[in-house]
N, C-alpha and C positions, 0 to 999 in steps of 0.2 A: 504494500500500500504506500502512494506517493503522501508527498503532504499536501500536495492538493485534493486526495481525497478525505483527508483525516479532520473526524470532527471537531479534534481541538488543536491550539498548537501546542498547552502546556496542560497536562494532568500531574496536580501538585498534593503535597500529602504533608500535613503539619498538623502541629498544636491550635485550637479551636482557642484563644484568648483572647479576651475582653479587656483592651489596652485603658488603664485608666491615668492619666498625668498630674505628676506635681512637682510643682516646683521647690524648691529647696537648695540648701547651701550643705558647704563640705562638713561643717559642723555637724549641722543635722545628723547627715550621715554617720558619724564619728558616734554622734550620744546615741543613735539607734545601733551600733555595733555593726554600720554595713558595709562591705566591701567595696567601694569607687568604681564603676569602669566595666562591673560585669554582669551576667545574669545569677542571679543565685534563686534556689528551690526551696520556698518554705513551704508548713500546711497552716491549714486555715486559720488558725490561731494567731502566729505567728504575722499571717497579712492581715487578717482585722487589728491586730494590734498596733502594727504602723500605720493604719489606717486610721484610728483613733487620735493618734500622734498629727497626724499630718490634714485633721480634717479639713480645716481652715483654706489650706492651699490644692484644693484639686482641684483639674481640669477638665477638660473633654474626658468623654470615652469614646472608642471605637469596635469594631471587630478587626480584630488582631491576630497576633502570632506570625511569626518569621513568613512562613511560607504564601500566608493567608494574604498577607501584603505584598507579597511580588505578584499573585496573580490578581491581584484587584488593579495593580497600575498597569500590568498587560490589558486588561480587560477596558481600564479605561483610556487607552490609545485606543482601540477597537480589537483588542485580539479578542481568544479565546482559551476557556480554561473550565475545567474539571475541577473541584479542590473536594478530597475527602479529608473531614476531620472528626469530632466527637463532641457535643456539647447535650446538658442535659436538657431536662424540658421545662426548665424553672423560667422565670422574667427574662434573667442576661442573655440564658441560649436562647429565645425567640428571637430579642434584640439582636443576639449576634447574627443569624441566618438571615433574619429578616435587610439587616444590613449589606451582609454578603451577595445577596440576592438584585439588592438594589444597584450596585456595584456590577452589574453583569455576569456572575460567576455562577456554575453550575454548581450543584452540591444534590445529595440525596436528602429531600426534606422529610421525606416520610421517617427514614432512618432516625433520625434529629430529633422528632415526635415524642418517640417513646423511651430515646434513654433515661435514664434514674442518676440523681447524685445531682451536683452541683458544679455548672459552668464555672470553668477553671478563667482565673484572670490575671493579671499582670501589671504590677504597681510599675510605672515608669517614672521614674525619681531625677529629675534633669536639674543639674548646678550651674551655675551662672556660666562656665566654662562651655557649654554646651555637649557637657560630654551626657550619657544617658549609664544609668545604674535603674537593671530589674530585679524586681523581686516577684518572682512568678509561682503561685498555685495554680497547680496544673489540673486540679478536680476532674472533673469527667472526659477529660482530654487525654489524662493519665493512662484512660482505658482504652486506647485508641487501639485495634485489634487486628488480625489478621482480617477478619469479616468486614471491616472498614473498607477495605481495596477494592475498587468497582475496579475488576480486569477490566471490562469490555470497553474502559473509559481510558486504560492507559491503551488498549489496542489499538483506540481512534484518536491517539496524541500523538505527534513529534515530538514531546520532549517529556518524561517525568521530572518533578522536579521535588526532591526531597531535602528537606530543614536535615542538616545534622541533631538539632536537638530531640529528635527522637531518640538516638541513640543512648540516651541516658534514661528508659525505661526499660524491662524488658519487656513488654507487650508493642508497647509502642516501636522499640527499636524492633522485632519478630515483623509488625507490621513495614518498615520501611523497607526489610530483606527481602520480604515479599514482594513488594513493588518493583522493587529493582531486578528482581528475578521474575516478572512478567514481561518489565519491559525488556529485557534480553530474547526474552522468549518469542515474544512481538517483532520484534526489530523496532521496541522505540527508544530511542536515545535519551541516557540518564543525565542531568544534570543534577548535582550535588551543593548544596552549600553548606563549608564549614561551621557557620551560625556562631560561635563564639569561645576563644582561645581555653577558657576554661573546661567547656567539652571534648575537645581535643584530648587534653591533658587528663583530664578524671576516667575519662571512657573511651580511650587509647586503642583499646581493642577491638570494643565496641565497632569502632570507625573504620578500622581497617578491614575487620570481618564485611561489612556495607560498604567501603571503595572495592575489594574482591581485587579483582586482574585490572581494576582502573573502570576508569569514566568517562562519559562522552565528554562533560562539561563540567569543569569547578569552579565554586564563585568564594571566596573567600577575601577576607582583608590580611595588611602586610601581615598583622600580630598574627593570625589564624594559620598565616601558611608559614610561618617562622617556626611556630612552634607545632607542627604537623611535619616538620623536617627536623626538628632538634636541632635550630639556628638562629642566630642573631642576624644574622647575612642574606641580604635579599639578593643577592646572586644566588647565593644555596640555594635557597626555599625556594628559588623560580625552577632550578634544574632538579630540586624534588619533585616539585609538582610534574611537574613531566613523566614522572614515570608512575603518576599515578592516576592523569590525566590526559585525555587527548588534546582536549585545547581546555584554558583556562583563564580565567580572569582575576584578578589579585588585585582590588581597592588601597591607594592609600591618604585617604584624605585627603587636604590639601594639597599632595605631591601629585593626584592625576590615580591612573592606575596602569597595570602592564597586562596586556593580554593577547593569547598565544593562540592561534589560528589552528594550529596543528602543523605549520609548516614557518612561519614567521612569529616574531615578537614587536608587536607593537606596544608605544610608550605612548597613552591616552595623558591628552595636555587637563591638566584641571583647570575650571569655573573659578575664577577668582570670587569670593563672596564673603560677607560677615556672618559663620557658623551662630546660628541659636540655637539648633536645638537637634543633636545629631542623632535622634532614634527613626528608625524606618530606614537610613540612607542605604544603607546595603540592602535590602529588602528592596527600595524604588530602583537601585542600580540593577540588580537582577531582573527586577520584572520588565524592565526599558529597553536591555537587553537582550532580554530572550526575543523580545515582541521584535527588534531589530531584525535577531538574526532569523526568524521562523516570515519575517517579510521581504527578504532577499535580501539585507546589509550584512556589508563586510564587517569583520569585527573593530578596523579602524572605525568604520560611520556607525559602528550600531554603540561602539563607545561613546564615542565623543555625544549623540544625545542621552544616551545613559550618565554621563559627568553631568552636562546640563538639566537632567530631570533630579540631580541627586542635590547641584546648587541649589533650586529651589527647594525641595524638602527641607534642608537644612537652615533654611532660612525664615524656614517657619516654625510655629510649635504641630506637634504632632505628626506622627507617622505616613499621613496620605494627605494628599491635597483636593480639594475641592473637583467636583466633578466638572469635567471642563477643562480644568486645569493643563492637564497635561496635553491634552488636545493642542491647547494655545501654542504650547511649550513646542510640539510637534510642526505644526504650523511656521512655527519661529525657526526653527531649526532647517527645515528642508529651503526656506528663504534664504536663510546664509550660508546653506550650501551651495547655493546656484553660483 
């Protein structure tokens, strides 16, 4: 099956999360005992409790979770996408589908209906630096199963595209082996995202057991692919990834990013911009991305509007942008191509 016959171009698979934002200072962080910079796994306790802490200062919510944001910004350029997740049947999980939905993305709602337990959510804690620190319950997401995987949805993809953070369940991470072992099966091409330096490192095995013999597609940032190579050296880490990856993509902030075709390495120029508020940015680079390359751009053009759709996120609060948005963004981009 070509891609032009396939019903979608990305059938993605993640954590079903309920993004909820506040603002905060390094202090804060300090007297709640949290770690700066990364995601960390509480249970419910633990998030009502900083919830309580921090009432005063929350923000929006969304539907969320790593994977669930790169196909909503495919979606909202015009592509197409499949997303299997888990949420229960309580307020947030209506919210959440009902959102997802609005967002253009396909999902099994009937599925969604009847689970039991509690929508898993995600404190996103941002400090003036604009750096982003989660603190994520993962409730009925946790259960995310083998029986989640709609095959017939990665049959009709070009691309799966799976969160690392699965890998730090074992149901969850049994579910992504599974996906990844359809889409082989398929002939659909995997892409992978690191999701965040700390899963690397705790679930080591985990990861490598789900890269297998390697990957169509890896999206990670510098820190991700550093320490997924055992290096401080982004030369290293570029010539790891190679051998675990067919082509790959590697975010670094401000510096641009570097991404590898399968036959060349291109150095994507970064958006020069004032960072507010840097959670989603890997999440909107992947899903601008994918949507490039699955509508015929090379990995240089399908970069550089991936840099440009990630200046804006960053530039704002919150993980997604207004519907429309990115349209413009698109709009804007193929003008200064000409």
């Amino acid at each position: 099956m070509n891609s032009q016959e396939r019903l979608y171009d990305v059938y993605a698979i993640g954590n079903a999360l309920v993004d909820i934002e506040y603002e905060v200072t390094p202090e804060q962080l300090t007297e709640l005992k949290i770690e700066k910079g990364v995601m960390t796994l509480v249970d419910e306790l633990q998030q009502e409790t900083i919830v309580e802490r921090l009432v005063t200062h929350q923000g929006g919510r969304g539907s969320g979770g790593s994977a669930a944001n790169t196909v909503i910004a495919l979606c909202q350029l015009g592509g197409r996408a499949f997303y299997s997740c888990r949420v229960a049947s309580d307020e947030t999980g209506r919210f959440y589908i009902e959102d997802l939905c609005r967002s253009g993305v396909v999902t099994s709602t009937q599925r969604h209906a009847k689970a039991k337990g509690i929508t898993g959510k995600c404190l996103v804690l941002i400090t003036p630096d604009a750096d982003r620190t989660m603190n994520t319950f993962l409730g009925a997401s946790a259960d995310i199963s083998v029986e989640d995987v709609d095959e017939e949805a990665i049959r009709q993809a070009e691309y799966v595209y799976i969160e690392g953070y699965l890998v730090a369940g074992p149901s969850s991470g049994a579910a992504a082996l599974h996906a990844a072992r359809k889409a082989r099966e398929y002939g659909t091409k995997i892409a992978l995202s690191l999701s965040d330096p700390n899963i690397v490192h705790y679930f080591r095995l985990a990861m490598d057991e789900l890269v297998g013999d390697g990957v169509d597609l890896l999206f990670a940032n510098e820190d991700e692919a550093k320490r997924m190579a055992g290096t401080e050296n982004l030369d290293e880490a570029i010539e790891s990834t190679r051998k675990i990856a067919r082509q790959f993509v590697i975010t670094r902030g401000g510096k641009g990013a570097v991404a590898f075709d399968g036959t060349s390495l291109h150095m994507i120029a970064p958006v020069p911009v004032q960072a507010i508020d840097t959670v989603g940015a890997g999440d909107m680079y992947a899903g601008v991305f994918l949507y490039g390359i699955t509508q015929g751009m090379d990995f240089p053009r399908a970069g550089r509007l991936a840099s440009l759709a990630a200046s804006r996120i960053v530039s704002t609060m919150g993980p997604r942008l207004k519907p429309g948005q990115l349209k413009e963004i698109l709009v804007e981009f193929e003008a200064g191509e000409k």
